[in-house]
N, C-alpha and C positions, 0 to 999 in steps of 0.2 A: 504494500500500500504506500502510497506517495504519501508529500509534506501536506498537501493543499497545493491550493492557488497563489497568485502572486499580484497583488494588490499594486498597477502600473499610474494609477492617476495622477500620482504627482510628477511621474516624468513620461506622461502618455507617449506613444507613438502610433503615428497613423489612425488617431483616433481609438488605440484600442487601449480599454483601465482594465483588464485583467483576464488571466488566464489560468483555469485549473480543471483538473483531471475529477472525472466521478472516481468511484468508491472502489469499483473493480478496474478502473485505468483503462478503459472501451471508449470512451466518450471524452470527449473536454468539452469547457463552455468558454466564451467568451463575451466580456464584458465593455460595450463601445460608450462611446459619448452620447450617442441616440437611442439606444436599446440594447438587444444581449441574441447571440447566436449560438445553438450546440453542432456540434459536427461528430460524427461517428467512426473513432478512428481507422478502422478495416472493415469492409473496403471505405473508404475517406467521402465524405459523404453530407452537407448541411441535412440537420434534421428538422432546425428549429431554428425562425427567423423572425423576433420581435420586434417592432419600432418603440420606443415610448418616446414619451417629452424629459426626459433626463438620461441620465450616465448611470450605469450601471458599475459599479468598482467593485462588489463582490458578491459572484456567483455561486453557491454550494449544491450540485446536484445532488439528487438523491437515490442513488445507483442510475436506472434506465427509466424510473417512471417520470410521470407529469410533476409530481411537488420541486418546486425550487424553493430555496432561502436565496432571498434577495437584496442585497445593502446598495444604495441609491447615492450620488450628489448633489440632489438638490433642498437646500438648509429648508425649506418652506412647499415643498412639493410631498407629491402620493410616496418616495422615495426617501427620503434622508440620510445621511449621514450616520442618524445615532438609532436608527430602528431597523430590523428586520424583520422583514414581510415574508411569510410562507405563501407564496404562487403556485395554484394549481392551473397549468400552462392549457391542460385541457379544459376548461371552464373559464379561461384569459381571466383570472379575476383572484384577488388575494384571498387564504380564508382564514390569518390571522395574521398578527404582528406580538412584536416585546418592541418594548420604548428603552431607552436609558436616556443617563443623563450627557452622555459622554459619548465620545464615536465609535463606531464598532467597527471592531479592528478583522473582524474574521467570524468565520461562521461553521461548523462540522455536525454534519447531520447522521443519525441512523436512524432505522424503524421505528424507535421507541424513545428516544432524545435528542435534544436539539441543543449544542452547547453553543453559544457564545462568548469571545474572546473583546473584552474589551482592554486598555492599556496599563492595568492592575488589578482586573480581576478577569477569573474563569465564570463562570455562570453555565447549570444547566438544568434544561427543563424535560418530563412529559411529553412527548410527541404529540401524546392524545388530547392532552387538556392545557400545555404549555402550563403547567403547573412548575412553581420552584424545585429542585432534588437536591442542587450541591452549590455551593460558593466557595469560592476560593480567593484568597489574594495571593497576588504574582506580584516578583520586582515587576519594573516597567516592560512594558512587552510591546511597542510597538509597532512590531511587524505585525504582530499576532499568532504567534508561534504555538502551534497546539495540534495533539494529535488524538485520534480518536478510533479506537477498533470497531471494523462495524461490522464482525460475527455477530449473530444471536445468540453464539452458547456463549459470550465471553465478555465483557465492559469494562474495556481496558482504556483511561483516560490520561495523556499525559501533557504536562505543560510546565511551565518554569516554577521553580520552587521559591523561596522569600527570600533567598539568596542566588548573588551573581552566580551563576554559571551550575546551579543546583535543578533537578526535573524534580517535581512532586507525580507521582504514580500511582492514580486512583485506580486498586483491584475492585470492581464495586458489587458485584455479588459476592465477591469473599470480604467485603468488608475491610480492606484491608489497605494502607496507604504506605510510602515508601520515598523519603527523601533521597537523590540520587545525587551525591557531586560529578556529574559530566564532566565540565569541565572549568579550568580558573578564570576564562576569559564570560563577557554574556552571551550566551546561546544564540548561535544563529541559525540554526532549523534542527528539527525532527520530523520523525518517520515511524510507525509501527507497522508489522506486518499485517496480514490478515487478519489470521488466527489469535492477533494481539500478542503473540507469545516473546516478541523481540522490539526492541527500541533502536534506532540510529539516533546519533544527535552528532552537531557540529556545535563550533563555537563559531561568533564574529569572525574571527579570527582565518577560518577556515581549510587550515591545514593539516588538522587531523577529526575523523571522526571515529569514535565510538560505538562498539553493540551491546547493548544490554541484555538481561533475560528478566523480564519483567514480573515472574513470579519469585523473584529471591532479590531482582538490583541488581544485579553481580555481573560486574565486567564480562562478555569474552571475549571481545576481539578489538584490537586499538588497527586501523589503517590511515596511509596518507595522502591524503591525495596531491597535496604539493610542500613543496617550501618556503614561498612565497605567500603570503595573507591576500583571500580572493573570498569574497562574500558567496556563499555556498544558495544557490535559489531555490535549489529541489533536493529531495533524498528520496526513495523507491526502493522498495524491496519486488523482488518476484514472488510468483505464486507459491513455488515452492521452497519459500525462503530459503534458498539456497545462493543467490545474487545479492548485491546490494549495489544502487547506480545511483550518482551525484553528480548535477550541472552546477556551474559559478561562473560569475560575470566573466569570468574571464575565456567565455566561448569555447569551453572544453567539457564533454562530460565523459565522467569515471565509471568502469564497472570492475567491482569487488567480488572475489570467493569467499564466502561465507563459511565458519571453523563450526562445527559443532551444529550444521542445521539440525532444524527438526523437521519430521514429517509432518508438511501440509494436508489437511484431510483432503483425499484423494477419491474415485469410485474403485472396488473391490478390480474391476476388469483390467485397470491399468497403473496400478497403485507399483504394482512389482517394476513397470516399463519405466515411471516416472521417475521413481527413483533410482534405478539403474543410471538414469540418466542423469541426476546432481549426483552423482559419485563420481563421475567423470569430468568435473567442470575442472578448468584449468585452474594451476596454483596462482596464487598473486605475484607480483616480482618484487623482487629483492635487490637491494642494492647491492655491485661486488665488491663493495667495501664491508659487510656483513659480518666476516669473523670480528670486527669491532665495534660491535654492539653494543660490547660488555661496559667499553668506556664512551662512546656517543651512541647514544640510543638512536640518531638520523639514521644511523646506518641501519639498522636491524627493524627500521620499518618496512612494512608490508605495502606495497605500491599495486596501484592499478593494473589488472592483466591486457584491459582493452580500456581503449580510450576513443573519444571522437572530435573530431577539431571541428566546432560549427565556423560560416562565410564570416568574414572580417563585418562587425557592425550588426550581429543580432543579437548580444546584448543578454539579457533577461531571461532566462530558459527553465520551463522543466523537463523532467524526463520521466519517464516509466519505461516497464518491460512488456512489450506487444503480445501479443494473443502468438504471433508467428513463434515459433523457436528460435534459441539465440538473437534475437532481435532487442532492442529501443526503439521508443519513440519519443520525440524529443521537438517541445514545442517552443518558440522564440513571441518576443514581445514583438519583433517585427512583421510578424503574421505568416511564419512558416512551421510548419509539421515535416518531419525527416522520419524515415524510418531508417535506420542502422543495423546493421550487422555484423558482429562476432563470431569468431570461430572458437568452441572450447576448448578443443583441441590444438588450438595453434600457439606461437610462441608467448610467453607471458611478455606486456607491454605491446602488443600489435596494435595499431590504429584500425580502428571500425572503417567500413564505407557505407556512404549512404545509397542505398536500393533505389529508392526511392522520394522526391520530395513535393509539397503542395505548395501554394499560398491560400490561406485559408480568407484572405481580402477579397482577392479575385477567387478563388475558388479552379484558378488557372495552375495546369500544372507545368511542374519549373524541373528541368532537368538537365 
C-alpha cells in the first residue's frame, strides 16, 4: 500500500493540486483547479471526469466504488479548505461532511473509518455515522503524513508521535498503541502494507528509510536510498510485501528486497506459485567498500537493486507496484503515468525502463 497522495496546490503545475493512488494502487485521482479526474491505471483509461466551481487539493478514493472524501480551495464555497465532504460520485451530490477549525491537511479512508489529518492532530471517525473513535495529537505534520490499513481483519493506524521523528501505532482491535523512534530527523512519509502487518517511514531528510513490524515496533530492515538529503514523495509496498519502492524530488524512484516478508493472504490455487516467486527476488546492492561497515556504517548499507531515472522536470512523483509482474507505476505532478520494468533476476543496481508512458492532460500517448 502507498503513502497517499501529494497535496500540489501551493506549487501547482498545469493546473493540476494533487495526485494519489486508491487503496489497492489500480486507480489514481487527480485533483485540478476546476474539478477532479480518476483514471484506471491498466489498461490507462479516464473513468471519471468532474467540473466544479473550485480546486480540488485532496482526493481520497475509496478502493473502486463511487464515495470520495473531498478537500476543496475555496475559503467561502461548497469546498473548503478546513472540511471534508464525503461525494457519492454516482448521485453527483455530497452525503456528509466534518468541519474543523483548521485546514485539513489529508484525508484516509476504509469501509468502516474515515481519518482525518489535520497539522496536530489525527482524528477518526465511523464511516456509518461519522461519529468520533480516536484523537490524537501529533508534532506538527504539515504535509499530513498518515497511514492507514485498509484490511477488514486488521486496523492498523499510523502517524507521527508527540515527538520529532517518533510514529504512534494504533493496533485498534487489539487495543493496543506503540510509540516508535523512526527516526532523529521529522518524518517525511510513511507506508503500511496491506495486510497492515509492516511500516516504511522516511525522514525529511530522506536518505535512509526504515521497516517496521507493527505488531511488536521492532526494526527489521534499515535501507538507503541515497547520500545526499532529497524529500522522499511516495513509499509502496507490493502485494506480496515482498518489495518496497520510493520516489523523491529528485526524479528517481527506488525499488527494495524486503528481509523477512510475510505471507500476503493469497487464494489456496496459487499461494504455492506466488511465493515461489518472492523467494527469488533479487538481493539489494551493496556497497564494495562493505567489509567496512564495522567502522562507517555508509558502507554496509543496503542500496536499491532497480532504480528508475524519471524526464529532467517532472518533479513530484508517486509510485506503486502494477497489477503486471515486476512492474511500477509511477505518477508525476507534470501529468504523466510510466509504467517501468525490472528484472528480479538481473544485476543488483540495474536501471528500470519505461514500457510504456501517458499524459494523463491530454490523455495523448507519449513515447
Amino acid at each position: 500500500m502507498g503513502s497517499g497522495g501529494i497535496d500540489l496546490s501551493r506549487n501547482a503545475t498545469n493546473g493540476v493540486l494533487f495526485v494519489g493512488f486508491n487503496q489497492d494502487q489500480s486507480c489514481f485521482a487527480v485533483g485540478f483547479s476546476d474539478g477532479f479526474k480518476i483514471f484506471n491505471c491498466n489498461p490507462f483509461k479516464e473513468t471519471i471526469s468532474r467540473k466544479l466551481d473550485c480546486g480540488i487539493r485532496y482526493i481520497e478514493m475509496l478502493f473502486r466504488c463511487n464515495i470520495l472524501a473531498l478537500v476543496g480551495t475555496q475559503e467561502d464555497g461548497k469546498f473548503p479548505p478546513n472540511k471534508v465532504i464525503i461525494w457519492d460520485d454516482q448521485r453527483r451530490k455530497d452525503i456528509g461532511e466534518l468541519s474543523f477549525r483548521h485546514e485539513v491537511k489529508a484525508v484516509r479512508l476504509r469501509r468502516d473509518k474515515v481519518v482525518v489529518i489535520l497539522e496536530f492532530k489525527v482524528l477518526v471517525y465511523k464511516f456509518s455515522d461519522l461519529s468520533p473513535i480516536l484523537e490524537v495529537d501529533t508534532v506538527s505534520n504539515p504535509k499530513g503524513i498518515c497511514a492507514l490499513c485498509p484490511s477488514p481483519n486488521n486496523t492498523v493506524l499510523a502517524c507521527p508521535g508527540s515527538h520529532r521523528g517518533h510514529v504512534r501505532l494504533e493496533l485498534m482491535e487489539m487495543h493496543k498503541t506503540f510509540n516508535v523512534q523512526a527516526h532523529n530527523s521529522p518524518l517525511g512519509c510513511m507506508a503500511l502494507t496491506l495486510d497492515g502487518s509492516r511500516l516504511a517511514t522516511a525522514s525529511e531528510r530522506g536518505t535512509i528509510i526504515r521497516v517496521f513490524d507493527t505488531l511488536s515496533g521492532k526494526q527489521l530492515q534499515e535501507v538507503r536510498r541515497g547520500a545526499s538529503a532529497a524529500e522522499i514523495s511516495s513509499l509502496a509496498f507490493d502485494h506480496k510485501c515482498s518489495l518496497l519502492s520510493c520516489s523523491s524530488v529528485r526524479g528517481t524512484v527506488h525499488v527494495f528486497t524486503l528481509v523477512d516478508a510475510p505471507s500476503a493472504p493469497t487464494s489456496s490455487e496459487n499461494s504455492s506459485e506466488e511465493r515461489a516467486g518472492a523467494a527469488h527476488q533479487t538481493n539489494n546492492c551493496r556497497s564494495s567498500l562493505s567489509f567496512m561497515g564495522s567502522m562507517v556504517t555508509y558502507f554496509n548499507s543496503e542500496w536499491s537493486f532497480a532504480k528508475f531515472r524519471l524526464p529532467i522536470g517532472d518533479g513530484h512523483t508517486i509510485c506503486s507496484f502494477a497489477s503486471e509482474k515486476n512492474s511500477i507505476l509511477v505518477v508525476t505532478a507534470t501529468g504523466h503515468l510510466y509504467m517501468c520494468e525490472f528484472k528480479p533476476e538481473g544485476p543488483p543496481g540495474q536501471e528500470c525502463e519505461a514500457t510504456w508512458s501517458r499524459s494523463f492532460l491530454s490523455s495523448a500517448e507519449r513515447e
